[in-house]
C-alpha positions in Angstrom: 13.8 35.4 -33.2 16.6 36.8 -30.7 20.1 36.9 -32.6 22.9 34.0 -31.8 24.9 37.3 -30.5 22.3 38.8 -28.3 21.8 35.1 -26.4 25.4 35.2 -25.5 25.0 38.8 -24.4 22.1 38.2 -22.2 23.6 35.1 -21.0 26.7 35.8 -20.2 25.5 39.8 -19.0 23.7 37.8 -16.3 26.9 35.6 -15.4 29.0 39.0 -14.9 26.6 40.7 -13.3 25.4 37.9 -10.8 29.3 37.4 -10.2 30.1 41.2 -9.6 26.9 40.8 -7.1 28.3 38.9 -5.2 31.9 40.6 -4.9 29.7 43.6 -3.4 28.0 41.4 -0.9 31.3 40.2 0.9 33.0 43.8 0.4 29.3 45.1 2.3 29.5 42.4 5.3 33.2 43.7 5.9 31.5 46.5 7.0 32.1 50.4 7.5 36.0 49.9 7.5 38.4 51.2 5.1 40.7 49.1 2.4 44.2 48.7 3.3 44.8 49.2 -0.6 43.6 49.9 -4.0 43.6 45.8 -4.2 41.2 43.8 -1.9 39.8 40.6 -0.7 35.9 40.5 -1.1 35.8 37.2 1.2 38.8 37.6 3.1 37.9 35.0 5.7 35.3 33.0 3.8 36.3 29.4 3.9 34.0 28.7 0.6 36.3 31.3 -1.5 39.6 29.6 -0.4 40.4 28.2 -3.2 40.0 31.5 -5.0 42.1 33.6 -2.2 39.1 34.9 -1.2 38.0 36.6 -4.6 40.2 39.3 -4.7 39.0 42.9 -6.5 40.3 46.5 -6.7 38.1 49.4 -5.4 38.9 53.6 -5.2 36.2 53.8 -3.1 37.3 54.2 0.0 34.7 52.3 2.6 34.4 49.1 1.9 30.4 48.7 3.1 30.2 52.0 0.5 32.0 49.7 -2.5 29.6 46.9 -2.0 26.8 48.6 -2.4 28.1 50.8 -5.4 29.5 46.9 -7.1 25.5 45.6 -6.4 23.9 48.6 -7.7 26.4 48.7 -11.0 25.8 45.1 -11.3 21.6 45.6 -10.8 22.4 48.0 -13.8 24.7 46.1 -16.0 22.2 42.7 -15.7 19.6 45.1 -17.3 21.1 46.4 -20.1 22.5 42.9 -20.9 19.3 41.4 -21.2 16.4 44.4 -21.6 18.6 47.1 -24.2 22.1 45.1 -25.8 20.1 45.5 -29.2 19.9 49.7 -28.7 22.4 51.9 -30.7 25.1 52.1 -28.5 23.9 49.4 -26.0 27.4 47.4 -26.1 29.4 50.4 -25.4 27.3 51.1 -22.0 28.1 47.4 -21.3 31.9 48.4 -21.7 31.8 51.6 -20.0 29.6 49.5 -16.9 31.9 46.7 -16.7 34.6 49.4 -16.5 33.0 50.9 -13.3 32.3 47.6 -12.0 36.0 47.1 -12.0 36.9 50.5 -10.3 33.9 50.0 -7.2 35.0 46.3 -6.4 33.2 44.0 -8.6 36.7 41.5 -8.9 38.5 41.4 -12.1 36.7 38.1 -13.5 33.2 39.8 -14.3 34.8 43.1 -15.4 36.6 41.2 -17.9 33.5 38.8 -18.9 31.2 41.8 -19.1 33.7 43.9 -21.8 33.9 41.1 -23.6 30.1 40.6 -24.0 29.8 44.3 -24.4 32.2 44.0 -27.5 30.2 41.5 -28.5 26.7 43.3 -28.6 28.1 46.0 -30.7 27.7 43.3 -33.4 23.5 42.9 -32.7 21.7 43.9 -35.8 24.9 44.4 -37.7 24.8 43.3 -41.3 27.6 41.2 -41.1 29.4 41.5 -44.1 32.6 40.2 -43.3 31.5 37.0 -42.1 28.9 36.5 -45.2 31.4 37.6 -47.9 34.6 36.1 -46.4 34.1 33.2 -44.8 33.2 30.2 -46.7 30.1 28.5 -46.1 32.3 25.2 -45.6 33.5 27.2 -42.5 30.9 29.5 -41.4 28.4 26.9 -41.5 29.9 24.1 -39.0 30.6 27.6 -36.9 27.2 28.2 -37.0 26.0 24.7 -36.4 28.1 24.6 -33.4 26.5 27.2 -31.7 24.5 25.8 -29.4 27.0 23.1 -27.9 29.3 26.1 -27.7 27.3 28.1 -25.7 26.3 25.4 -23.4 30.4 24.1 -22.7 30.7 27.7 -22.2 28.3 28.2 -19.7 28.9 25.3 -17.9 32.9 26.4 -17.6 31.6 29.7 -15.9 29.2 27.8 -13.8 32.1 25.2 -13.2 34.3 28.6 -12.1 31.7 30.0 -9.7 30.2 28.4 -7.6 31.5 25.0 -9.0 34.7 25.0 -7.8 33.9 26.3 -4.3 31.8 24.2 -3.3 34.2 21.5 -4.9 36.3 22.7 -2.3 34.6 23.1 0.5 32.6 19.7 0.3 35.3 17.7 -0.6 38.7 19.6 0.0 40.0 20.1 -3.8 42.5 22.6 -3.0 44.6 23.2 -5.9 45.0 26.5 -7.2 46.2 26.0 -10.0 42.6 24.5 -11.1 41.0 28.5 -11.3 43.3 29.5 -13.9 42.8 26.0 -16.1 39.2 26.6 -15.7 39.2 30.4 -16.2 41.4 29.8 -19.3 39.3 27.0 -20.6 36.1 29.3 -20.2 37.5 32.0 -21.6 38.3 30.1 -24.4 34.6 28.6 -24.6 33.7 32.1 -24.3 35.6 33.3 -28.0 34.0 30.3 -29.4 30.6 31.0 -28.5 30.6 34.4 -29.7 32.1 33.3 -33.0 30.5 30.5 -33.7 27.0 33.3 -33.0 28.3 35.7 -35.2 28.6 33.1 -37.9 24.9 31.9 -37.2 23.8 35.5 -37.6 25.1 35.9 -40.3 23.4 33.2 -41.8 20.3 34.3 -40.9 21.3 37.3 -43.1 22.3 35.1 -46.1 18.6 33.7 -45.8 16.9 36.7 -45.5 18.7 38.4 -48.2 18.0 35.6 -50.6 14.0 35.4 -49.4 14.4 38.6 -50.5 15.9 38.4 -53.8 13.5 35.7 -54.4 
């Protein structure tokens, strides 16, 4: 059975990678021009990413059809170590060092941020989990644990609600406040440490379990 920790990992993986995506796909139909700056717009005149400011990004490449495709193919790269090789030895620190490079080619500042965090999180795969067995009582750890599930699913749906919910909010029925992407990027990020903590305390009660089968 596939660890709490590795669902959040492959879930969310895909999130950041579809989102960095689709960063490269507006920096690509700007065409063979060159950035005005280090910082960018990857929709600049998309009426769908209003609300957003037309997703901005940061890029040191310096063609912007040449950033898109680099943020696609990092993202391509980063979706399949999220969900195909998390679980190898050092499989969470490629995330980090991806998301990383996703942030330098033009891949936004949202799915950068999502896929570090994720990437922090694999590192934690497999792990025994000491900590969270031996310290944290099961009157805690156990709610935590039941929790799980809902947590990932709020979580997920906050992301969802992020991108694309709120654009097409926007463009369908003219919500324009700004001030809505940082509520929901705060309340998702928020979701987000839940989720992984409230995984990390289901694995480790898998662990409790198996130790005991095995003590038995």
């Amino acid at each position: 059975m596939r660890s709490a920790v590795g669902a959040v990992t492959a879930g969310f993986g895909v999130l950041a990678a579809l989102a960095g995506m689709e960063h490269g796909v507006g920096e690509m139909l700007q065409g063979n021009v060159r950035p005005e700056g280090l910082v960018i717009q990857s929709w600049p005149d998309a009426a769908f990413f209003r609300i957003e400011a037309g997703e901005p990004a940061m890029t040191i490449v310096p063609n912007l059809l040449a950033s898109g495709v680099l943020t696609i193919f990092v993202s391509a790269v980063f979706l399949v170590c999220a969900v195909g090789f998390a679980h190898r030895r050092h499989g969470g620190l490629v995330l980090v060092g991806l998301s990383i490079l996703l942030l330098l080619v033009g891949g936004g500042f949202g799915p950068p941020l999502l896929g570090i965090i994720v990437g922090l999180a694999a590192t934690r795969i497999g792990a025994p989990l000491t900590w969270w067995r031996t310290r944290l009582a099961p009157a805690i750890r156990r709610p935590l644990a039941t929790s799980w599930p809902g947590a990932f699913a709020a979580c997920l749906g906050a992301w969802l609600l992020l991108v694309p919910g709120l654009p097409i909010l926007s463009y369908t029925l003219g919500v324009e406040d700004p001030a809505l992407v940082g509520v929901l990027f705060l309340a998702a990020l928020g979701l987000l440490a839940l989720s992984i903590v409230a995984a990390l305390a289901r694995d480790a009660g898998r662990h409790t379990i198996t130790a005991t089968s095995i003590a038995r």
